[in-house]
Backbone as ProteinMPNN parsed JSONL, in Angstrom:
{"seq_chain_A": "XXXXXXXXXXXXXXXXXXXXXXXXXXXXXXXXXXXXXXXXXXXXXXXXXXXXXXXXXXXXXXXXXXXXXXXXXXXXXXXXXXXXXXXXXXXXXXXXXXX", "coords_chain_A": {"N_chain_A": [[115.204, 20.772, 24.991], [117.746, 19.748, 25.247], [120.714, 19.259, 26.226], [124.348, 18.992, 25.323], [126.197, 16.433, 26.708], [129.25, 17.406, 26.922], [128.823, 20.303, 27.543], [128.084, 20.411, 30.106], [128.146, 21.053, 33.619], [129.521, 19.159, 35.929], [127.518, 16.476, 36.197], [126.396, 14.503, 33.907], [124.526, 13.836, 32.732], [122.584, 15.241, 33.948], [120.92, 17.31, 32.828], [118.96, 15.587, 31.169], [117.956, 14.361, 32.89], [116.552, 16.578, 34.917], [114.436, 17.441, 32.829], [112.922, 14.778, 32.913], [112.335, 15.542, 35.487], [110.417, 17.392, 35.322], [108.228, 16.131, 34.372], [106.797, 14.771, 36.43], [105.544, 17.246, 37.487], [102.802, 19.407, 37.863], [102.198, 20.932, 35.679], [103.796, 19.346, 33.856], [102.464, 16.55, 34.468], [100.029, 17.151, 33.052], [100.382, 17.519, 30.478], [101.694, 15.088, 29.478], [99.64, 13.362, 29.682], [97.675, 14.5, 27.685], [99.288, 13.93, 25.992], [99.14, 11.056, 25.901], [96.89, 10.3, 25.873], [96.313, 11.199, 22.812], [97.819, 9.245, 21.821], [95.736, 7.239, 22.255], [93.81, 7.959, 20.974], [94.719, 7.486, 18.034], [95.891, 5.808, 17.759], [94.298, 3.435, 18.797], [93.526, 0.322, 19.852], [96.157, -0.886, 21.569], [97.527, -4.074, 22.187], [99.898, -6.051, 21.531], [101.058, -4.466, 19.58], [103.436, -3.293, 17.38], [105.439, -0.194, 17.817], [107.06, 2.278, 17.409], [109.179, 4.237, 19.121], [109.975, 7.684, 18.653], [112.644, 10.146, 19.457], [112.453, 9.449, 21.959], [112.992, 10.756, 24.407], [113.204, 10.596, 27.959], [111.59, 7.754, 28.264], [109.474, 7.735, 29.215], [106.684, 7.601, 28.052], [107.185, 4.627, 26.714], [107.221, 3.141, 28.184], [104.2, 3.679, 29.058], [103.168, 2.974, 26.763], [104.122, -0.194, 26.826], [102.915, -0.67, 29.28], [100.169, -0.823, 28.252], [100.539, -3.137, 26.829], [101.676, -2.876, 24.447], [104.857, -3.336, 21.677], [107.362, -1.665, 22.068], [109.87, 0.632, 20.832], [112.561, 2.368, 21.433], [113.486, 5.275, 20.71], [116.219, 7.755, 20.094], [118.564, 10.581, 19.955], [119.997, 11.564, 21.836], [122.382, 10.523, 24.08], [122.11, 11.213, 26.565], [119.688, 10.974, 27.437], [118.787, 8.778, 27.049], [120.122, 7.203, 28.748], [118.99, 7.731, 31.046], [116.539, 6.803, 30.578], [117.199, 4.319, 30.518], [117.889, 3.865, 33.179], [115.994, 4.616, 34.554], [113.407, 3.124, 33.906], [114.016, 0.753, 34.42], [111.907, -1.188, 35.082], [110.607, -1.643, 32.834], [109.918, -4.096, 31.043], [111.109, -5.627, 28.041], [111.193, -3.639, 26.652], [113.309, -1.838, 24.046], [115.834, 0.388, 23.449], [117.664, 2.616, 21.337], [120.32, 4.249, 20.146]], "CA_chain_A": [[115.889, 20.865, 26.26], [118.945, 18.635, 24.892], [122.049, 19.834, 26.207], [125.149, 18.101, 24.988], [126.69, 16.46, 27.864], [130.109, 17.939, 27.127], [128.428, 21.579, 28.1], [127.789, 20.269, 31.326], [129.333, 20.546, 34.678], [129.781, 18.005, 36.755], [126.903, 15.453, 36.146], [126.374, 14.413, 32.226], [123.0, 13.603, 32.867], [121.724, 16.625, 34.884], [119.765, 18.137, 31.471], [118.266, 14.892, 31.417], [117.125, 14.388, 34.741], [115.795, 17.396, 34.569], [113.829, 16.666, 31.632], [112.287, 14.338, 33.407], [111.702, 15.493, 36.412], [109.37, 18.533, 34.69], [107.095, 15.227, 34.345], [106.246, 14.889, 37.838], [104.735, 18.356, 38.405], [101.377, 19.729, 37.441], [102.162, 21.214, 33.949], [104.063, 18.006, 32.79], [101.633, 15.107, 34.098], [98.993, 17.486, 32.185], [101.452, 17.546, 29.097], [101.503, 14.106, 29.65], [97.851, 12.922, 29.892], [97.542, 14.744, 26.613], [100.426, 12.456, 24.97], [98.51, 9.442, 26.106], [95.218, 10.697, 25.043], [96.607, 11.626, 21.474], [98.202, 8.147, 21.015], [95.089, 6.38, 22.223], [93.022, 8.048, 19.968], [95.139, 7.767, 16.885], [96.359, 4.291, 17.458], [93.364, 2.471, 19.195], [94.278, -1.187, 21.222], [97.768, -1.079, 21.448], [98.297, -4.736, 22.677], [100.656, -6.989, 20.423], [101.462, -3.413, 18.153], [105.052, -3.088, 17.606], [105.941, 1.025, 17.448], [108.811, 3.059, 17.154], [109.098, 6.153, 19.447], [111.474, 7.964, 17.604], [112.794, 10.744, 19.945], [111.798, 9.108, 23.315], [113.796, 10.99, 25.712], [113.911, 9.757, 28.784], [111.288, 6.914, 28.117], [107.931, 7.622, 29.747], [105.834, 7.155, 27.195], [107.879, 3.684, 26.269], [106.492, 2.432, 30.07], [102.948, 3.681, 29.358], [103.215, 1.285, 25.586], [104.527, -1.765, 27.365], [102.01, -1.543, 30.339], [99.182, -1.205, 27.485], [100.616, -4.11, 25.907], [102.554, -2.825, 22.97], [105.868, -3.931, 21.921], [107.735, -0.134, 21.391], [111.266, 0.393, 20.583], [112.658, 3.726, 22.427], [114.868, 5.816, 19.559], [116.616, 8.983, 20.422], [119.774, 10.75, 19.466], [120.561, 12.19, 22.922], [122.528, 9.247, 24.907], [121.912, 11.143, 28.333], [118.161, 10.686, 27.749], [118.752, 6.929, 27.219], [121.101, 6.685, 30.182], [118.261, 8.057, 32.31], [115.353, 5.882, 30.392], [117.317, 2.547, 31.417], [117.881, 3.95, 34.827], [114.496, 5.277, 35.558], [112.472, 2.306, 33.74], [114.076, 0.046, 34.241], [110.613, -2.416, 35.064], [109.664, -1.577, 31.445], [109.918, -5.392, 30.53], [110.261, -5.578, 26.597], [111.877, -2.481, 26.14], [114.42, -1.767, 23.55], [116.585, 1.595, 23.951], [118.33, 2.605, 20.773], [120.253, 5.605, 19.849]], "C_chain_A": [[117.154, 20.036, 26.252], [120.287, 19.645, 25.235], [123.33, 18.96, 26.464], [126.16, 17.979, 26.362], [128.336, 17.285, 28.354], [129.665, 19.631, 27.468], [128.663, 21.504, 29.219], [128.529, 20.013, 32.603], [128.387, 19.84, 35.669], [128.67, 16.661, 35.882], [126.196, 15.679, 34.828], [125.664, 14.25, 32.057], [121.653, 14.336, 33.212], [120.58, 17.169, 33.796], [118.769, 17.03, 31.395], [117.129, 13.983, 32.721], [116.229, 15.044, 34.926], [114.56, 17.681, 34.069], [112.718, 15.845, 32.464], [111.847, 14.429, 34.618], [110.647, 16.711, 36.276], [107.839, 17.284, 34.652], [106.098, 14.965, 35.685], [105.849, 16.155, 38.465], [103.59, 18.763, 37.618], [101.473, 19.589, 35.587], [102.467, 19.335, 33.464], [103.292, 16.66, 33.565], [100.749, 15.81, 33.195], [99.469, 17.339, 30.915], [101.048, 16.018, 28.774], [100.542, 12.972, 29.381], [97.496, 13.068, 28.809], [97.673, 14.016, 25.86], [99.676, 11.446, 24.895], [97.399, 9.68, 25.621], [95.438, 10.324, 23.716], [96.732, 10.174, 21.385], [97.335, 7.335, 20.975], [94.219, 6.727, 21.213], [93.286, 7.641, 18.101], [95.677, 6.388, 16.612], [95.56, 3.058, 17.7], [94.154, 1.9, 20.017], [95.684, -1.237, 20.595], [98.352, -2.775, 21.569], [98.78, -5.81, 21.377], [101.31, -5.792, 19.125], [102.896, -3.264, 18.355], [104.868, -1.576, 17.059], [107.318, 1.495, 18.436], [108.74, 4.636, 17.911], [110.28, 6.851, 19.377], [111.347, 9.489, 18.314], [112.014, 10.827, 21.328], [112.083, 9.675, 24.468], [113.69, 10.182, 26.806], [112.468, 8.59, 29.238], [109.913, 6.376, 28.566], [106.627, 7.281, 28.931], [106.18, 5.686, 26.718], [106.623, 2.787, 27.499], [104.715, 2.402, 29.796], [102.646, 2.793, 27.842], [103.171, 0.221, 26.399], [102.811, -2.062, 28.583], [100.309, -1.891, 29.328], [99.031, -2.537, 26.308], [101.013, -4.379, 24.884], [104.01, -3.866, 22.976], [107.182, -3.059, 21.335], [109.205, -0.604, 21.913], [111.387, 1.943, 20.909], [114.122, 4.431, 21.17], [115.24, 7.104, 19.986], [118.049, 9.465, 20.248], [120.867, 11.359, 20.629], [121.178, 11.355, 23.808], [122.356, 9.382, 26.061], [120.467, 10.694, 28.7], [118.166, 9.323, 27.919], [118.947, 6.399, 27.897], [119.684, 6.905, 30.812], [117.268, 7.23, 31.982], [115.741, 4.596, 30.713], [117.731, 2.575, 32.751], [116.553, 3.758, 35.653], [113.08, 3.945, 34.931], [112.839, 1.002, 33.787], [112.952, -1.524, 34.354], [109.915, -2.43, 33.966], [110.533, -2.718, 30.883], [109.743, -5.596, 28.701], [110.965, -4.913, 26.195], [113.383, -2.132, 24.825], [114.668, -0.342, 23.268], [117.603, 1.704, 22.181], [118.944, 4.264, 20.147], [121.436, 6.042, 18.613]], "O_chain_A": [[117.576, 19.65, 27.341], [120.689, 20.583, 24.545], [123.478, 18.315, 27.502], [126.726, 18.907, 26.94], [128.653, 17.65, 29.486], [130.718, 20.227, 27.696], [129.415, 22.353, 29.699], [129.324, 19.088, 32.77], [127.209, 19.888, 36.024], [129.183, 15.992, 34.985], [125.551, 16.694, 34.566], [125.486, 14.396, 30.848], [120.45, 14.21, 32.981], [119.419, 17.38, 34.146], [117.608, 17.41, 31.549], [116.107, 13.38, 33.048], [115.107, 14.575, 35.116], [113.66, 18.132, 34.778], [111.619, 16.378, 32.621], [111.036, 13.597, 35.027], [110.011, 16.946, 37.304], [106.676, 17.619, 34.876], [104.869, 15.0, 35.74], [105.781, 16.283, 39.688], [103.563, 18.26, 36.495], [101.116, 18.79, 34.721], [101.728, 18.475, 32.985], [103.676, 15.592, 33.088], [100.518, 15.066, 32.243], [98.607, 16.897, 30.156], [100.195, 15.753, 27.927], [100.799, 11.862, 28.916], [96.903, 12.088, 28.356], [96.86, 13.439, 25.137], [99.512, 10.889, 23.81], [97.035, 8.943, 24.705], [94.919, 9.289, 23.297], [95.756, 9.646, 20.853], [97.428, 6.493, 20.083], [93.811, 5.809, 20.501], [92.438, 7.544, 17.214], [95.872, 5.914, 15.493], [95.787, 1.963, 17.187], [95.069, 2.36, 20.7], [96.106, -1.54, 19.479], [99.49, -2.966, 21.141], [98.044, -6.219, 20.478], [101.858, -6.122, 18.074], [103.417, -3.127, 19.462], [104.255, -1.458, 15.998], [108.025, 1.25, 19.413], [108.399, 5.732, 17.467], [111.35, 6.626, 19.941], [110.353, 10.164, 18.048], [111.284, 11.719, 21.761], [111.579, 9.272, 25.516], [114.073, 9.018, 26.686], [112.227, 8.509, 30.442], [109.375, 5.275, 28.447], [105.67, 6.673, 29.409], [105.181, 5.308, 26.106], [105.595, 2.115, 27.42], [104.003, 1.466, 30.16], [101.806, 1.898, 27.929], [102.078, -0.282, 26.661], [102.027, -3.006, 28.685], [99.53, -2.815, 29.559], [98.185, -2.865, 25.477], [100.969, -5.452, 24.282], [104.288, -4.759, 23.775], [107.91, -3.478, 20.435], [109.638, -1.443, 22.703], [110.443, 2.702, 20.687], [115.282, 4.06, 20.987], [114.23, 7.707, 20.347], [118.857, 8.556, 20.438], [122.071, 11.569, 20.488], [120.401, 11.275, 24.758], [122.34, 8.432, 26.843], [120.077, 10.225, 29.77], [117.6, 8.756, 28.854], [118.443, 5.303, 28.14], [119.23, 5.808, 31.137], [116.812, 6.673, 32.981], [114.934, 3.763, 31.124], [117.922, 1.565, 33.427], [116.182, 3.188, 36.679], [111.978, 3.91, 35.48], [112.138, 0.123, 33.284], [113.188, -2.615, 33.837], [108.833, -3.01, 33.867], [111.626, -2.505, 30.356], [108.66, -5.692, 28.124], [111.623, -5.332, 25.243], [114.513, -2.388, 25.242], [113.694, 0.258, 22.813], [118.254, 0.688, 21.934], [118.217, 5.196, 19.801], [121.521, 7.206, 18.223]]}, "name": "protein", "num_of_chains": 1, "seq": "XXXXXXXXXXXXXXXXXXXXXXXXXXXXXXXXXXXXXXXXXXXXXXXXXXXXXXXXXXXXXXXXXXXXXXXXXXXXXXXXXXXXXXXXXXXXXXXXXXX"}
């Protein structure tokens, strides 16, 4: 769903917004729930683990690391997703954003 902000009219962020606002309705918390499932099963106790979420978009999964106690680094090549993950999380304490 990456669309390069120079496509975009008016607001450079809008694809990303977007993006994330698919999270807040049925399908994507179920999408969602999944994600978190998968990582708990595959990673166990997260707290004190340093990981790398390498193509974080806009940073929801970063938020649900930190509150479990990790110590995740947010990687992504899209800078509108990043803009919107240090907008929209910003209470994710810890966080590092890199793109």
């Amino acid at each position: 769903m990456t669309i390069p902000a120079a496509q975009l009219p008016g607001d450079p962020l809008a694809a990303a917004r977007a993006y994330d606002r698919w999270f807040d309705g049925g399908w994507g918390r179920y999408a969602f729930d999944i994600e978190v499932a998968a990582i708990r099963d595959a990673l166990g106790p997260l707290r004190g683990a340093r990981i790398l979420d390498a193509g974080c978009g806009t940073g929801r999964l970063l938020q649900y690391l930190i509150a479990a106690g990790a110590r995740p680094t947010g990687l992504d090549a899209d800078a509108g997703m990043l803009e919107v993950a240090r907008q929209a999380r910003t209470g994710a304490a810890g966080s590092r954003w890199i793109s």
